[in-house]
TIMAR-368868 format. One record per residue: residue number from 1; x negated, y, z of N, C-alpha, C, O in turn. Coordinates in pm, 1 decimal. Example, Ala and Ser with C-alpha at 12.3 -4.5 7.8 and 13.67 -1.06 7.14 Angstrom:
! residues 2
+-----+----------+----------+----------+----------+----------+----------+----------+----------+----------+----------+----------+----------+
: seq :     n.c1 :     n.c2 :     n.c3 :    ca.c1 :    ca.c2 :    ca.c3 :     c.c1 :     c.c2 :     c.c3 :     o.c1 :     o.c2 :     o.c3 :
+-----+----------+----------+----------+----------+----------+----------+----------+----------+----------+----------+----------+----------+
:   1 :  -1319.0 :   -569.0 :    780.0 :  -1230.0 :   -450.0 :    780.0 :  -1320.0 :   -330.0 :    780.0 :  -1423.6 :   -331.9 :    846.5 :
:   2 :  -1285.0 :   -225.0 :    708.0 :  -1367.0 :   -106.0 :    714.0 :  -1290.0 :      3.0 :    787.0 :  -1340.9 :    113.8 :    803.9 :
+-----+----------+----------+----------+----------+----------+----------+----------+----------+----------+----------+----------+----------+
//
This chain:
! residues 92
+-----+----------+----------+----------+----------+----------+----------+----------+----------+----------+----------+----------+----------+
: seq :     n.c1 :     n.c2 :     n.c3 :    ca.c1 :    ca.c2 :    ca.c3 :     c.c1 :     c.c2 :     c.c3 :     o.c1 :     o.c2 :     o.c3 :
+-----+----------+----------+----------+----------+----------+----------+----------+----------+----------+----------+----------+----------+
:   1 :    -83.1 :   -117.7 :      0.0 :      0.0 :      0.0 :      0.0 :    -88.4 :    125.3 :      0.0 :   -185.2 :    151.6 :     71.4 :
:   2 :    -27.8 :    199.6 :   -103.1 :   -121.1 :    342.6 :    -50.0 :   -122.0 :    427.2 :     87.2 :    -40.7 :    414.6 :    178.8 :
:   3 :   -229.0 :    514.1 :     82.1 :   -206.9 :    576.2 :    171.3 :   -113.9 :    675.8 :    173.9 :    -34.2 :    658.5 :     81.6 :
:   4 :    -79.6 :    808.2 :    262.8 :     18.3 :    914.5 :    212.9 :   -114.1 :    990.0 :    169.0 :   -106.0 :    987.3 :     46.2 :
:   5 :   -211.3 :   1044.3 :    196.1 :   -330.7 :   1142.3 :    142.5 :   -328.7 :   1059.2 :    -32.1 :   -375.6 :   1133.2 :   -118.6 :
:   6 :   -298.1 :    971.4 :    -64.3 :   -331.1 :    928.9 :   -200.7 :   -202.4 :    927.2 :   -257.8 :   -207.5 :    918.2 :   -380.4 :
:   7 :    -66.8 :    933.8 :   -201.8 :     43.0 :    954.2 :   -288.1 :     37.1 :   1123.3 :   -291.0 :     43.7 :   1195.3 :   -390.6 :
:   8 :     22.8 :   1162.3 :   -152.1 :     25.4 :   1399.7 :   -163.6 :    -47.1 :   1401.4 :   -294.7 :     -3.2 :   1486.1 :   -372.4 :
:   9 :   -196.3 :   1293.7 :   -361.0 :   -242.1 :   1375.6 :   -422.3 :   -189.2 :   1357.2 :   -558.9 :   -216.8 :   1431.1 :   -653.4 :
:  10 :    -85.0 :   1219.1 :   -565.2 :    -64.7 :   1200.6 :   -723.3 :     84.9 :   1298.0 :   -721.5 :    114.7 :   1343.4 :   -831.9 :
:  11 :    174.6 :   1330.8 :   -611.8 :    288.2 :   1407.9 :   -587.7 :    217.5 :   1573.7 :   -663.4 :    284.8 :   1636.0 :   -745.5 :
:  12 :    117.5 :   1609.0 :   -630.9 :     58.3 :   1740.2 :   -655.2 :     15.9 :   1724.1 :   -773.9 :     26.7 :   1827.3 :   -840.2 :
:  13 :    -33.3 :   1626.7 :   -835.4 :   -108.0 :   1669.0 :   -950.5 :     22.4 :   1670.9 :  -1043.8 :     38.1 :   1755.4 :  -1131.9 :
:  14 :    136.5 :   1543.9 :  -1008.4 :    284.3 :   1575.5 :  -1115.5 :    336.1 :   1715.7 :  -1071.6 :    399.0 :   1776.9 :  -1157.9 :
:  15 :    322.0 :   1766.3 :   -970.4 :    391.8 :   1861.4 :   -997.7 :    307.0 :   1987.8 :  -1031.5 :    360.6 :   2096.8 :  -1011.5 :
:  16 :    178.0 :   1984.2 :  -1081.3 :     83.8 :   2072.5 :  -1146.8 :    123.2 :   2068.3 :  -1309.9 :    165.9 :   2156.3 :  -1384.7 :
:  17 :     87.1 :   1915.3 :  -1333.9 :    175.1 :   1914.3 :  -1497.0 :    290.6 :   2010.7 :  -1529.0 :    297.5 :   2098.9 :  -1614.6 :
:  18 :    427.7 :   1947.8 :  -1386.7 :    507.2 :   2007.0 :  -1481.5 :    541.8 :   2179.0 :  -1475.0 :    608.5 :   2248.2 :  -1551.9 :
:  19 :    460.5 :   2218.0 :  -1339.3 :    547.9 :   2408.6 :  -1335.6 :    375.2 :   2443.5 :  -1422.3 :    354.6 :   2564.3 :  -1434.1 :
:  20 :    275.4 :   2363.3 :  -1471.1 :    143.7 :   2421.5 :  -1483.3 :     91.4 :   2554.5 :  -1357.9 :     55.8 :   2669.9 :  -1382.0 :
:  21 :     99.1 :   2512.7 :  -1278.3 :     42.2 :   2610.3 :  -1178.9 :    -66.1 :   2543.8 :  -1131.8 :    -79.2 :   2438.9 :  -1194.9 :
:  22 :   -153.6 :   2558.8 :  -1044.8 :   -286.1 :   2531.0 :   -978.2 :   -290.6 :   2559.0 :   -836.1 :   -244.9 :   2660.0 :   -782.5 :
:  23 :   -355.0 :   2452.2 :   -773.2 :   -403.4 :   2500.8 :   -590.1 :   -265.7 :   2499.6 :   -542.5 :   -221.7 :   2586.9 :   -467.7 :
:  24 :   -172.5 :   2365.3 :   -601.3 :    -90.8 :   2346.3 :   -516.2 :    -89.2 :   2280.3 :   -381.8 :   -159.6 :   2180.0 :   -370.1 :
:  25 :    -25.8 :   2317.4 :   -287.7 :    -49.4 :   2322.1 :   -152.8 :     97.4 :   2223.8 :    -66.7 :    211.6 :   2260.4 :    -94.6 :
:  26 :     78.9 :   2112.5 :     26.3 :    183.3 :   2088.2 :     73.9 :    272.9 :   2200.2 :    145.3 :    394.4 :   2194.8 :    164.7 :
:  27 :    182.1 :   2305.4 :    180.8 :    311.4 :   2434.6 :    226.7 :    386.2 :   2526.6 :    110.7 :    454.7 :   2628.2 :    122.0 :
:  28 :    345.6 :   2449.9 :     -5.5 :    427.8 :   2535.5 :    -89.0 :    598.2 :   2516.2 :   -139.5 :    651.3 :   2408.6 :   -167.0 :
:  29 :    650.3 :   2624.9 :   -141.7 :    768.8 :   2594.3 :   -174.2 :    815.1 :   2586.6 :   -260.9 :    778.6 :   2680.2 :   -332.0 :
:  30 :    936.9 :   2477.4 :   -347.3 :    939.4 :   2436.9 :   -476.9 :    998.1 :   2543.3 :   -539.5 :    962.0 :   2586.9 :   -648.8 :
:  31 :   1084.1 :   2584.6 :   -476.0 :   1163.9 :   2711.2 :   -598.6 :   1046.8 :   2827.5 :   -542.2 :    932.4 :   2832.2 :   -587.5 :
:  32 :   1078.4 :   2882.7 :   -477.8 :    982.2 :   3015.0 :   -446.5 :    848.9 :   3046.2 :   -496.9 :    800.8 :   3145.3 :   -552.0 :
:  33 :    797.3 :   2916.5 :   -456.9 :    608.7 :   2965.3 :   -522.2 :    643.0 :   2883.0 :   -628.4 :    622.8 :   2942.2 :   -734.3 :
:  34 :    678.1 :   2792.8 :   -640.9 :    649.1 :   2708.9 :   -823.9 :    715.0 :   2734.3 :   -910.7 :    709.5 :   2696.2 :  -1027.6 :
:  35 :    840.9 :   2857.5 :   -817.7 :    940.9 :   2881.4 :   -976.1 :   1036.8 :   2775.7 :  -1007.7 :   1125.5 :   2806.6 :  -1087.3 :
:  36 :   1036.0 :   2636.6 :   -952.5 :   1119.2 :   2531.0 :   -978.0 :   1302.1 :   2551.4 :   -970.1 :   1357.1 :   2565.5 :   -860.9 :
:  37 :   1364.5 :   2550.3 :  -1073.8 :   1492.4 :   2572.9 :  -1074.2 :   1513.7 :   2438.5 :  -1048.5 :   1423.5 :   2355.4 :  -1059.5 :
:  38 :   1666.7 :   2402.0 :  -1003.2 :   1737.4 :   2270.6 :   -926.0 :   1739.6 :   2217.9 :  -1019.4 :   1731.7 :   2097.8 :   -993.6 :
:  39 :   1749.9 :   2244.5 :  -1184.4 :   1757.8 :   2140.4 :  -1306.7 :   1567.6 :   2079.6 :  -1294.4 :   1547.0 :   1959.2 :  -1278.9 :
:  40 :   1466.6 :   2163.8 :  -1302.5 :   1343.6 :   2113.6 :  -1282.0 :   1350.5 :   2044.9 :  -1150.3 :   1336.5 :   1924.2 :  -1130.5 :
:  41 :   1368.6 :   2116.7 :  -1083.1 :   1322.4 :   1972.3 :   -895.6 :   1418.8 :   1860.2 :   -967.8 :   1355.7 :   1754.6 :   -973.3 :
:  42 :   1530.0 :   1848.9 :  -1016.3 :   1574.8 :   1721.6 :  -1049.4 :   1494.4 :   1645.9 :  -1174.5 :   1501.6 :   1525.2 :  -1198.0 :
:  43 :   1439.5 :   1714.5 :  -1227.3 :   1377.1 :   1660.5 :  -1389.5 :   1240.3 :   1526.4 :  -1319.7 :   1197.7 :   1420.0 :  -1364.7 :
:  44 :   1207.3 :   1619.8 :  -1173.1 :   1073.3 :   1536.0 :  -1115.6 :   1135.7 :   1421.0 :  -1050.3 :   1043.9 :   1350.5 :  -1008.5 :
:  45 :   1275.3 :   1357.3 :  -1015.6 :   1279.7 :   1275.8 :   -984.5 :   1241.1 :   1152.8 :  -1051.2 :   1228.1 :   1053.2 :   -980.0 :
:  46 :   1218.4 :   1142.1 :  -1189.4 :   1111.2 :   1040.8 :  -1275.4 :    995.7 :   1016.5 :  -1237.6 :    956.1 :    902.7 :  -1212.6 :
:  47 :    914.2 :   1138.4 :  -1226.9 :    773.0 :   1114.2 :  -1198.7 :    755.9 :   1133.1 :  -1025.3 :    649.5 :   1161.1 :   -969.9 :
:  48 :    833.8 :   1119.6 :   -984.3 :    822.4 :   1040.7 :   -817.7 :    897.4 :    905.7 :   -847.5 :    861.2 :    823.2 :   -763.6 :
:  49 :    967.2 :    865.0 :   -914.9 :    968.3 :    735.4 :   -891.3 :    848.5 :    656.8 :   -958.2 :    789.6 :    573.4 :   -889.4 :
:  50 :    804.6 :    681.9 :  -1105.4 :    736.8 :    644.5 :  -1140.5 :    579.4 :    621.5 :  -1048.9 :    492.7 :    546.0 :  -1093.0 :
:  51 :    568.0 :    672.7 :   -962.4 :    462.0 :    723.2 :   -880.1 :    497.9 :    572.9 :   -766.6 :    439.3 :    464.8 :   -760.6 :
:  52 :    609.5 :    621.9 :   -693.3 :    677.6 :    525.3 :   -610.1 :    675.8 :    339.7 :   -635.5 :    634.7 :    249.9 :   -562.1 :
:  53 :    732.0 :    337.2 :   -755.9 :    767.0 :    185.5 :   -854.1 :    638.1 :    151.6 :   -868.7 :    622.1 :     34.7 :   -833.6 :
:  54 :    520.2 :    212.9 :   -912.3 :    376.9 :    159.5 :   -904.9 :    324.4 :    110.5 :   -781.6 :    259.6 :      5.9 :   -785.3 :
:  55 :    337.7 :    154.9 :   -699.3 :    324.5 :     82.2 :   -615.6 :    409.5 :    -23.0 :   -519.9 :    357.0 :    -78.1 :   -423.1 :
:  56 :    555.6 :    -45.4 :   -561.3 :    633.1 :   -153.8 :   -577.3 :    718.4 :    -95.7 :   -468.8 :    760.1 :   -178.6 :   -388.0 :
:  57 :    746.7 :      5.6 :   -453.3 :    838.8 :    160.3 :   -374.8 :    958.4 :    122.5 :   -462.8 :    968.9 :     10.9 :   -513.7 :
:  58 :   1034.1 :    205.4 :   -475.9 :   1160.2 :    196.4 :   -526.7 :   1170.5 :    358.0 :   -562.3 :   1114.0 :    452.7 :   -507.6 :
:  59 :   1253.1 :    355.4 :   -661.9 :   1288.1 :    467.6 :   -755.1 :   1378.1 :    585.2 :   -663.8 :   1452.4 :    545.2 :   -574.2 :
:  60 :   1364.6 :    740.6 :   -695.6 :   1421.9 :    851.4 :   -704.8 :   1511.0 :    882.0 :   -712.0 :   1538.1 :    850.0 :   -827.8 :
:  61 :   1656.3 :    960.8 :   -644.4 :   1767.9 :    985.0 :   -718.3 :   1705.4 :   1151.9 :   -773.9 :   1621.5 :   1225.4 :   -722.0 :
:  62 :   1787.6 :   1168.2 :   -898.6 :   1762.9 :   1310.2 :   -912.9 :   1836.0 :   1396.3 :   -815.7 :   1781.5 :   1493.3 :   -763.1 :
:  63 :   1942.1 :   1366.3 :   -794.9 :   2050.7 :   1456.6 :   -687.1 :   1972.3 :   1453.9 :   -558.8 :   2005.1 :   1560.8 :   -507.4 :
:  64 :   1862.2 :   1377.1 :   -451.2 :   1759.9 :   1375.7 :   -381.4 :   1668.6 :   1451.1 :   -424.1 :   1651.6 :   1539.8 :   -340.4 :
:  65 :   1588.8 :   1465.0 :   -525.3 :   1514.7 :   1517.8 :   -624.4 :   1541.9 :   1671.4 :   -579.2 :   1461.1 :   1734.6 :   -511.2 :
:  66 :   1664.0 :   1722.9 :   -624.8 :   1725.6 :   1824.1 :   -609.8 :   1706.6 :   1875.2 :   -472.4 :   1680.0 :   1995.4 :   -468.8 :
:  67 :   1712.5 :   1822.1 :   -372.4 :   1752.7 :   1875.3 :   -205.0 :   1587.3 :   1886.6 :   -165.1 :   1555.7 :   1937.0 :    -57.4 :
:  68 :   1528.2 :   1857.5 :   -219.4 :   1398.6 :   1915.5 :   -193.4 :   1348.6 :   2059.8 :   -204.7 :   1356.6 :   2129.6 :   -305.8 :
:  69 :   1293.4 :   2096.4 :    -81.1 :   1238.0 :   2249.6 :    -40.4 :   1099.1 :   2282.5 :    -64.8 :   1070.9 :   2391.8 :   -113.8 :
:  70 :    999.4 :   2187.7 :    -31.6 :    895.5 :   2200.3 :    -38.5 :    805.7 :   2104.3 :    -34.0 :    831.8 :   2013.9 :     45.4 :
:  71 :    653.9 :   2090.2 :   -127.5 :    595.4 :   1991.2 :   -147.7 :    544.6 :   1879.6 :    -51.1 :    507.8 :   1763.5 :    -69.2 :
:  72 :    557.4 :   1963.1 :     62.7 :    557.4 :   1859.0 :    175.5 :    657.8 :   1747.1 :    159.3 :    626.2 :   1631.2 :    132.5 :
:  73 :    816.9 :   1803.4 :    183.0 :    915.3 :   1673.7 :    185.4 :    917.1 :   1625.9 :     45.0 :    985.9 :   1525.1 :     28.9 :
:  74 :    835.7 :   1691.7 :   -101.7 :    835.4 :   1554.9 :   -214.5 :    745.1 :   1447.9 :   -177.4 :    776.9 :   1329.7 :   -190.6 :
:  75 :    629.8 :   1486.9 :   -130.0 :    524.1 :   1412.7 :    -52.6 :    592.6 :   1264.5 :     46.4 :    589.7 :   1144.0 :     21.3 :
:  76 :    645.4 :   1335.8 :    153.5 :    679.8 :   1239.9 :    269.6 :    819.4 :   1185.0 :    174.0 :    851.9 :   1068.9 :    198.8 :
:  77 :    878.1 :   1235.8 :    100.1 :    990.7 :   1152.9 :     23.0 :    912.1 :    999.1 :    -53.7 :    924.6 :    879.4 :    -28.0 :
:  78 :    819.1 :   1085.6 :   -169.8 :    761.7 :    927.5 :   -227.9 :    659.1 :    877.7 :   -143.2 :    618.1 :    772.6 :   -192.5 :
:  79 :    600.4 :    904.8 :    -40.6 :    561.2 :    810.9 :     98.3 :    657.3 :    705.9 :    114.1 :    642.1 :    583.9 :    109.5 :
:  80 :    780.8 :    791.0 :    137.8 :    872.7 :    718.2 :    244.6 :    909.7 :    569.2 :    176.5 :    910.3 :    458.0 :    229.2 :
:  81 :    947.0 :    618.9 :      9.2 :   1010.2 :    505.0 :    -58.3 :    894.3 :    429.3 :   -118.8 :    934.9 :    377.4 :   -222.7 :
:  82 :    760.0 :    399.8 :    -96.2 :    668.7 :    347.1 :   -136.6 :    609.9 :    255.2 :    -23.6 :    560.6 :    144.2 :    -43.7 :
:  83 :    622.2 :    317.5 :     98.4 :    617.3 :    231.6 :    224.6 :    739.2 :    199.9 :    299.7 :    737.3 :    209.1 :    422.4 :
:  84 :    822.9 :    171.2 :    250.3 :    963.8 :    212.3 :    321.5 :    952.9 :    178.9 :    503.5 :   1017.2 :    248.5 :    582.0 :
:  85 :    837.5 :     31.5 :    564.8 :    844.1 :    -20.7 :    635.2 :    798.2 :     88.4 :    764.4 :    835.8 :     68.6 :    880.0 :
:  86 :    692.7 :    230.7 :    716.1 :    645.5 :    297.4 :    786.2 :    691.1 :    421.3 :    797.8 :    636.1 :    503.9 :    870.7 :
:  87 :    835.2 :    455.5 :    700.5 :    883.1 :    537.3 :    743.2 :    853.1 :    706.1 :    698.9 :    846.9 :    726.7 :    577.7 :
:  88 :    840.8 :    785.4 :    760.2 :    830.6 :    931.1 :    748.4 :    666.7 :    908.9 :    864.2 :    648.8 :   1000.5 :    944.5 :
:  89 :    623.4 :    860.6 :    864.3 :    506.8 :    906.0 :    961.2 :    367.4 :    903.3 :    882.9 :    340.2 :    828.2 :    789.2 :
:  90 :    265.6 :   1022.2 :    953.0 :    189.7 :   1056.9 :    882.0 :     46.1 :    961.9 :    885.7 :     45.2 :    893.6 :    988.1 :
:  91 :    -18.3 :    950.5 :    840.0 :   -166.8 :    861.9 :    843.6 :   -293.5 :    935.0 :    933.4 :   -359.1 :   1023.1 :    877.7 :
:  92 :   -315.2 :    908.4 :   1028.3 :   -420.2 :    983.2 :   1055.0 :   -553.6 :    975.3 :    965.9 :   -650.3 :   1046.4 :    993.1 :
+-----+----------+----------+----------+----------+----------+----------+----------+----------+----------+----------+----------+----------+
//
């Protein structure tokens, strides 16, 4: 299973692709600093599952997709569904 420091970093680099911004940060916020409209935060529910399903996680809803605030909870979201057994907790 991955770690969460190795899913934050594949969560950040998809969401560098898709707003093309740089020095994204887990305190950043998806609409505010990335510009992400609710049709884009839903468009990324693909590439968090895809992220997720690789490592034998389970897939994204877009409407979940959507209720996301900031790169932190896309982070601890495809954590959560990639380890499901460990939950929301962080790795030291």
């Amino acid at each position: 299973m991955p770690g969460r420091e190795e899913i934050k970093q594949e969560v950040i680099e998809a969401l560098k692709d898709h707003t093309g911004k740089s020095n994204i940060t887990e305190e950043h916020h998806l609409t505010f600093d990335l510009d992400m409209s609710t049709n884009s935060k839903k468009s990324m529910a693909l590439e968090y599952s895809n992220i997720s399903i690789r490592y034998g996680g389970s897939s994204i809803s877009s409407n979940k997709a959507a209720e996301l605030e900031t790169v932190k909870e896309a982070v601890d979201l495809v954590y959560s569904k990639t380890n499901p057994e460990e939950g929301d907790e962080d790795e030291a």
